[in-house]
Residue frames as qw, qx, qy, qz and C-alpha x, y, z in Angstrom:
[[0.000, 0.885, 0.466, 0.000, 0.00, 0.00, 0.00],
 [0.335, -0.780, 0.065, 0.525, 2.75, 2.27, 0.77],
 [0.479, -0.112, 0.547, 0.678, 4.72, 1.67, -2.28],
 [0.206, 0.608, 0.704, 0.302, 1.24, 2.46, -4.36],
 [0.081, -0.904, -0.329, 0.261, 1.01, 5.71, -2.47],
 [0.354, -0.551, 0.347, 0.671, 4.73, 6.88, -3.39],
 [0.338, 0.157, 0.645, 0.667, 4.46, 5.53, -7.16],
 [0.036, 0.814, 0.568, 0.112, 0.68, 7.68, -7.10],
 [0.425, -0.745, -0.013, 0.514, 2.91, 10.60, -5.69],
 [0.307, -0.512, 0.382, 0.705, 5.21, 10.78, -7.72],
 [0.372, 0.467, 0.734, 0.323, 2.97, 10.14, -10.98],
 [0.024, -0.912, -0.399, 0.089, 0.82, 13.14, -9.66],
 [0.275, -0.632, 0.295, 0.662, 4.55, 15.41, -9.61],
 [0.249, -0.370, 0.456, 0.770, 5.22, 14.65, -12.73],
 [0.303, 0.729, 0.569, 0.229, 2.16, 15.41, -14.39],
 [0.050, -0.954, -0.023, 0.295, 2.38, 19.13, -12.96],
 [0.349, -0.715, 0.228, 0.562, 5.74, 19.40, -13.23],
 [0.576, 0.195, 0.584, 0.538, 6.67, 17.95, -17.37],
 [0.339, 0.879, 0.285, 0.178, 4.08, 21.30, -18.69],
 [0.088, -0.971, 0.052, 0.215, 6.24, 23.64, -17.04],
 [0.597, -0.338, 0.515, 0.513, 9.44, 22.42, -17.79],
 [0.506, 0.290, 0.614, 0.533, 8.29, 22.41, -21.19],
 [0.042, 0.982, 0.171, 0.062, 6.13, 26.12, -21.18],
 [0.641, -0.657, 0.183, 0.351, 9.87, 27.24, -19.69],
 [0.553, -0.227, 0.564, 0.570, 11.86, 26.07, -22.47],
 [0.211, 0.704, 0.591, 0.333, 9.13, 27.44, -24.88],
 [0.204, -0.964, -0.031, 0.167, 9.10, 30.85, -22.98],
 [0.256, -0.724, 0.235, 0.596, 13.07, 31.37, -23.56],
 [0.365, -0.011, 0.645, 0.671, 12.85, 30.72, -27.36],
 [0.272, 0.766, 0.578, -0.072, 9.53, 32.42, -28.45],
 [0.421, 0.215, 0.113, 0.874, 9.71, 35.26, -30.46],
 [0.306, -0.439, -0.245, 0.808, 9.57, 39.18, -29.41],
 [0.210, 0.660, 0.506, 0.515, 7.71, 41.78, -30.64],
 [0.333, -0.475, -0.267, 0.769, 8.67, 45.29, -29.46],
 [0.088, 0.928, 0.265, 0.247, 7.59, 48.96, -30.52],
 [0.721, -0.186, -0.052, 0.666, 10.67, 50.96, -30.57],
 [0.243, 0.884, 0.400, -0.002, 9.55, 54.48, -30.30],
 [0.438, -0.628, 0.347, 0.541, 13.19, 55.99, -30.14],
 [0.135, -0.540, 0.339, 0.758, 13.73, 55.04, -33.44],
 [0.675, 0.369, 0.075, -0.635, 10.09, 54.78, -34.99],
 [0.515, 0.284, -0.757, -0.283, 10.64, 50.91, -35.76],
 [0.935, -0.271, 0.030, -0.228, 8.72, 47.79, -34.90],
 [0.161, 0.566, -0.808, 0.024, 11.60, 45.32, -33.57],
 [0.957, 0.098, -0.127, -0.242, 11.12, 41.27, -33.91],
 [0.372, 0.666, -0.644, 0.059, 13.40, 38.91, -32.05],
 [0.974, -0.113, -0.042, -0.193, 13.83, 35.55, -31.31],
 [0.028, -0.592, 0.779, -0.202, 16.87, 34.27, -29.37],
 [0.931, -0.197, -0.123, -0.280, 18.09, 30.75, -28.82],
 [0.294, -0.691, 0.646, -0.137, 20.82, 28.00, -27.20],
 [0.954, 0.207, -0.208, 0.067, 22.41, 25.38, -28.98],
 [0.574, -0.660, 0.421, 0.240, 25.15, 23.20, -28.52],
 [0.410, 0.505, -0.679, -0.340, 27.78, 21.76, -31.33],
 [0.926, 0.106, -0.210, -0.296, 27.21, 18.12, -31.88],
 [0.694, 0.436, -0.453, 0.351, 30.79, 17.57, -32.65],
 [0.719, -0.690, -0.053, 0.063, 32.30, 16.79, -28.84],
 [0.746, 0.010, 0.040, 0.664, 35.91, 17.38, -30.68],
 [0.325, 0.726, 0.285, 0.534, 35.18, 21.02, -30.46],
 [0.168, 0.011, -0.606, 0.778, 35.93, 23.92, -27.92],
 [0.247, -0.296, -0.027, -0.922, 32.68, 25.31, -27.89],
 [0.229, 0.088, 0.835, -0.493, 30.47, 24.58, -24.73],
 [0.017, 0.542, 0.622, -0.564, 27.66, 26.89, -25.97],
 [0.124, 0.087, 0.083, 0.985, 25.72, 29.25, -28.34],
 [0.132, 0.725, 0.578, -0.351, 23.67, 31.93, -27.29],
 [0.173, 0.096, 0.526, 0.827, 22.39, 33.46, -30.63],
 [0.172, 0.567, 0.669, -0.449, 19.70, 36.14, -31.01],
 [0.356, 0.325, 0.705, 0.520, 18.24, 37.19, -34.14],
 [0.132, 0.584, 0.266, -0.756, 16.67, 40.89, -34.42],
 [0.279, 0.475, 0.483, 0.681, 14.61, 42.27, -37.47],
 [0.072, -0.545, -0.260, 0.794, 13.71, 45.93, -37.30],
 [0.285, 0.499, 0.642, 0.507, 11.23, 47.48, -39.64],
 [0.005, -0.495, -0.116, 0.861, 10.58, 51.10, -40.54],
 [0.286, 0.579, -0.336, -0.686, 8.40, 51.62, -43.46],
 [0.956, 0.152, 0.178, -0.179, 8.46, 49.45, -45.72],
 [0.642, 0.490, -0.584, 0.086, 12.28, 48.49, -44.70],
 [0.848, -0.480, 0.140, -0.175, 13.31, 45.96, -42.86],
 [0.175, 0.644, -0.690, 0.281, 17.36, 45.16, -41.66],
 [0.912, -0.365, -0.098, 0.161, 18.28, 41.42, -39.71],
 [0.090, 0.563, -0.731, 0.376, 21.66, 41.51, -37.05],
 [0.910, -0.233, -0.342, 0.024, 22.26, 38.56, -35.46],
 [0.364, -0.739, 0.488, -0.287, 23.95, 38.99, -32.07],
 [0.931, 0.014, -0.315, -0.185, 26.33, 35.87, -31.08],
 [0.389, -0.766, 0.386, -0.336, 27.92, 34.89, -27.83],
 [0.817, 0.176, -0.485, 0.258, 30.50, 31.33, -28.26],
 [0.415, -0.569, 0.617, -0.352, 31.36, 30.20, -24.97],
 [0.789, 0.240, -0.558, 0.093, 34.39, 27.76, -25.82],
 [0.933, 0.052, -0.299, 0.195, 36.60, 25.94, -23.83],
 [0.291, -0.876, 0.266, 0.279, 39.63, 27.55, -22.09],
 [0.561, -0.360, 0.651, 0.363, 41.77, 25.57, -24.23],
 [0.537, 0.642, 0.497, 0.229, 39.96, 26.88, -27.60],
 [0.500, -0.233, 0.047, 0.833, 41.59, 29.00, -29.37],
 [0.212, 0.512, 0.378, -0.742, 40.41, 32.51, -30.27],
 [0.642, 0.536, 0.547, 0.025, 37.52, 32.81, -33.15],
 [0.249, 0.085, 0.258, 0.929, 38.42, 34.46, -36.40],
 [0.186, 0.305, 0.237, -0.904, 36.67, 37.46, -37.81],
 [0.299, 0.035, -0.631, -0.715, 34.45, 35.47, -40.35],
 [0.531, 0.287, 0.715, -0.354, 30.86, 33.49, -40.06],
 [0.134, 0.184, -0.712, -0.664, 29.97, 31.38, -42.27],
 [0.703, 0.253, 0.274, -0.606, 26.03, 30.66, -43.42],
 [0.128, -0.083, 0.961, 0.230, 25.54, 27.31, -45.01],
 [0.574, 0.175, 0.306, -0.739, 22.30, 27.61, -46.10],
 [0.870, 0.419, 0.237, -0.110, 21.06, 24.11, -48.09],
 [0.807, 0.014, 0.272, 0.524, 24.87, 23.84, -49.30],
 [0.568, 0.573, 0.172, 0.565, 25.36, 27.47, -50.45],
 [0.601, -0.559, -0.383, 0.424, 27.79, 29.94, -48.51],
 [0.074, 0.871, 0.124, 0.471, 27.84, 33.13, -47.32],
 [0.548, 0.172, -0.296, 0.763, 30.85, 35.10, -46.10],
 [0.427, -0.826, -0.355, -0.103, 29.90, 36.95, -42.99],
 [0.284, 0.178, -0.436, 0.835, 32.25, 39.91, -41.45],
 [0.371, -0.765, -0.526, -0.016, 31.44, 40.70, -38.18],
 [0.088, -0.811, -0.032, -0.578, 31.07, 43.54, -36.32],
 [0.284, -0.731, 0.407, -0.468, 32.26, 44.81, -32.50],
 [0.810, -0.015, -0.574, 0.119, 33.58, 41.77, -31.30],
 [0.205, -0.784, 0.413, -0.416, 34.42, 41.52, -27.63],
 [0.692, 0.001, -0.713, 0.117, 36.08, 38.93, -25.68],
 [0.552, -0.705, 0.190, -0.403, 35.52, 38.13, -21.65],
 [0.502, 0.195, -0.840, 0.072, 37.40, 35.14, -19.80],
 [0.603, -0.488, -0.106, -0.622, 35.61, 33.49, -17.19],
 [0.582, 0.254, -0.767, 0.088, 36.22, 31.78, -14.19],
 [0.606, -0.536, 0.170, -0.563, 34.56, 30.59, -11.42],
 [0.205, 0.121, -0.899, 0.368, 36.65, 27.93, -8.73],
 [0.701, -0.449, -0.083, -0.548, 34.33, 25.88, -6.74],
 [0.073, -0.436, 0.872, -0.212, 35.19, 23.46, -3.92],
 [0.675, -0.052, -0.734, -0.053, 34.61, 19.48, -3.86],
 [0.512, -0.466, 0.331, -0.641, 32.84, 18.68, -0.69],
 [0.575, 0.145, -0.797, -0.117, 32.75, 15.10, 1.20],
 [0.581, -0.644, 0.084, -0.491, 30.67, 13.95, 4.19],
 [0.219, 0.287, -0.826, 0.433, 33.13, 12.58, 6.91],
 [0.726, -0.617, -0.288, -0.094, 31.41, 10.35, 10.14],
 [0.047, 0.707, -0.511, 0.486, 33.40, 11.59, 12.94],
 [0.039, 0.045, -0.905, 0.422, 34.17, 9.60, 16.39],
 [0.267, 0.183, 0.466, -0.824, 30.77, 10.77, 18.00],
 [0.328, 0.323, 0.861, 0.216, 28.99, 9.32, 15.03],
 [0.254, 0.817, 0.330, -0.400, 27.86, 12.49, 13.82],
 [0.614, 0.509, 0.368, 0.477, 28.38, 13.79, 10.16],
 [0.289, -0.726, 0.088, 0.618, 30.90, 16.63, 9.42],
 [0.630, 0.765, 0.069, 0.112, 31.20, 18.63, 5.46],
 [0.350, -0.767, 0.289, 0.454, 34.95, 18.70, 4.52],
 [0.560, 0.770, -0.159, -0.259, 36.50, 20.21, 1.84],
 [0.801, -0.103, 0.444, 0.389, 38.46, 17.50, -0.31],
 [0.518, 0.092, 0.472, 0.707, 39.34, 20.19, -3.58],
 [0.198, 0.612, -0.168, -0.747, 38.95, 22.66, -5.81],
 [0.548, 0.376, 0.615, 0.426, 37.34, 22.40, -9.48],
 [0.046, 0.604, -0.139, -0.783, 38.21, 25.57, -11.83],
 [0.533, 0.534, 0.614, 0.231, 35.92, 25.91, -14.68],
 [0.016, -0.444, 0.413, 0.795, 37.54, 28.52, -17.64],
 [0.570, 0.549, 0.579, 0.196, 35.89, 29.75, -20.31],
 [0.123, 0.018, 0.423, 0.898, 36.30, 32.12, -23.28],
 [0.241, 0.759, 0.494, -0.348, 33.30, 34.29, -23.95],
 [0.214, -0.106, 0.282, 0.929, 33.47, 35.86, -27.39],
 [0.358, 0.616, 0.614, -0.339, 30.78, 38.44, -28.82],
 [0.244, -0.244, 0.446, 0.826, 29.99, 39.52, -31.44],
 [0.547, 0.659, 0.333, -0.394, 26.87, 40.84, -33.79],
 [0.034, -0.273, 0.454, 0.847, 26.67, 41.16, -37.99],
 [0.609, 0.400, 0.182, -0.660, 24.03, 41.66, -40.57],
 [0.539, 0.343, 0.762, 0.107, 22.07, 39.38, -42.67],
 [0.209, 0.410, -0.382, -0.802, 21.81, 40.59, -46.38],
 [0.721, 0.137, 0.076, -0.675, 18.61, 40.57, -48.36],
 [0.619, 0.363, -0.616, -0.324, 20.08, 37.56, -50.41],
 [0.287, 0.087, -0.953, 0.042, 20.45, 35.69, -47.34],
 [0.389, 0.109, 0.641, -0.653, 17.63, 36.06, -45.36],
 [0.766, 0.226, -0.245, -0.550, 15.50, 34.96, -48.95],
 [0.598, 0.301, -0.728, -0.147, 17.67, 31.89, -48.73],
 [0.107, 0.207, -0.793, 0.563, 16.81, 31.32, -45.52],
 [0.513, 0.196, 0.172, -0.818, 13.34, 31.79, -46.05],
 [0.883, 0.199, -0.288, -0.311, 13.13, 28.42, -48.46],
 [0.370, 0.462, -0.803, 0.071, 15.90, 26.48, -46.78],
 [0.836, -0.489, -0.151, -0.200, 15.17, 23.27, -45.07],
 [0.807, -0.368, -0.250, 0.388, 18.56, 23.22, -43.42],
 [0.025, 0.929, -0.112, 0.353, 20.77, 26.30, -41.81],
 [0.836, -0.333, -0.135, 0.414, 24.45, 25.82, -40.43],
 [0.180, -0.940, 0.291, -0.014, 26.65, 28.69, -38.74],
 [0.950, 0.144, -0.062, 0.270, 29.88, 27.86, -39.22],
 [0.263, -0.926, 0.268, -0.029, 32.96, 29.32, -37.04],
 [0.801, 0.358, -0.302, 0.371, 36.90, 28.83, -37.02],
 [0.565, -0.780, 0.270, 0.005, 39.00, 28.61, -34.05],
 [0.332, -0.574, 0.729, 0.172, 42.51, 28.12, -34.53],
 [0.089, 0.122, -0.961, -0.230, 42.33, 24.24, -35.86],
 [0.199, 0.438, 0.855, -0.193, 38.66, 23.98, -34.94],
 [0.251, -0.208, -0.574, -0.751, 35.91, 23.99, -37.00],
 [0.130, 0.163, 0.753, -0.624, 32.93, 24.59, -35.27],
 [0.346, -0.174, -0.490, -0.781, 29.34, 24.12, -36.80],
 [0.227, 0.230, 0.784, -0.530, 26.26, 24.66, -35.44],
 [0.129, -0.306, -0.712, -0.619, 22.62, 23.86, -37.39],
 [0.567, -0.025, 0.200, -0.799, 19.35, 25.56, -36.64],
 [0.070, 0.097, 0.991, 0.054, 17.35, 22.82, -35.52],
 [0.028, -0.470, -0.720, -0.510, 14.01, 22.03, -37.05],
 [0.179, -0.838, -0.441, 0.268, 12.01, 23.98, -33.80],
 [0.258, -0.673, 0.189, 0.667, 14.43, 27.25, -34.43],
 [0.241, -0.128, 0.417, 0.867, 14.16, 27.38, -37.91],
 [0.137, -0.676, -0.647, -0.324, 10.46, 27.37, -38.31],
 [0.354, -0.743, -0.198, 0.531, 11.34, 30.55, -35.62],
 [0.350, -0.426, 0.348, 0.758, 13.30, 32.10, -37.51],
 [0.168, 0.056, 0.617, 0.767, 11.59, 31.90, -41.01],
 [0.150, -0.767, -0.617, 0.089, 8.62, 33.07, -38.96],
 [0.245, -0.774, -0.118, 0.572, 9.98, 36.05, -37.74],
 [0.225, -0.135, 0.537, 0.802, 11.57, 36.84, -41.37],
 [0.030, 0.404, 0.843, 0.354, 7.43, 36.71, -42.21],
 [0.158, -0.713, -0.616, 0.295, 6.29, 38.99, -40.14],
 [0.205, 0.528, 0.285, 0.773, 5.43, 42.54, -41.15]]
């Protein structure tokens, strides 16, 4: 009877809990609609977080957000993009490359900045002592380094059309000896060729 009550417990948790998780992860990729009365333009943007595939790479992380900004009846895309590699990756050049359905587009970017991060934490282990009572003692340090690089450039009309029929979309970065690609997956490009729709 007891066991029945836990497994009924814990059934009932994760009913509640699976929507949010999932509303959550829905909430940080949705796209933005802003009114931008500074400089009389509607702005449209949709940000996500991928990882590379390839585990031979440095890159932990990207966080990439996509902006369109319309005035009239023009409309400009910058794509903001934050690579948080490895300490042991080496730093990115100044190109991105779009792969859109196998044809590529050279991408100079703009204000690049770089950050280095590091945050030491300590390695904890519960000890019984004589008295039979449990003491926390620190057995180590772990130091996690990273590279933060940013950086933002624009999308030109030719690619955002090709982006607008493609059924596949890979970013494509160089670090030293690494190649680093990363593909809009299938949720994030139906984002993306949404937000390129909107008016």
């Amino acid at each position: 009877m007891k066991n029945k009550i836990n497994i009924k417990t814990i059934i009932t948790l994760m009913v509640i809990t699976i929507p949010f998780i999932f509303q959550s992860c829905i909430m940080s990729s949705r796209i933005i609609q802003e009114s931008d009365v500074v400089y009389s333009t509607k702005r449209v943007s949709f940000r996500h977080t991928t990882k590379d595939r390839n585990r031979k790479t440095p890159l932990l992380y990207l966080d990439q957000t996509f902006v369109k900004e319309i005035k009239g009846n023009k409309e400009t895309y910058r794509v903001y993009d934050a690579l948080n590699l490895a300490s042991r990756g080496f730093k990115l050049d100044d190109k991105v490359f779009l792969i859109a359905d196998g044809e590529i587009f050279n991408i100079n970017i703009e204000n690049k900045e770089y950050e280095f991060s590091r945050r030491i934490s300590e390695n904890k282990s519960d000890v019984m002592t004589a008295d039979s009572t449990t003491i926390s003692v620190v057995t180590g340090f772990s130091e996690d380094n990273r590279k933060i690089t940013r950086f933002s450039y624009k999308l030109t009309d030719d690619m955002v059309s090709k982006i607008r029929n493609s059924n596949q979309i890979i970013f494509r970065y160089y670090a030293g000896p690494s190649m680093i690609s990363v593909k809009l997956r299938n949720n994030d490009l139906k984002k993306l060729k949404k937000l390129i729709e909107i008016r």
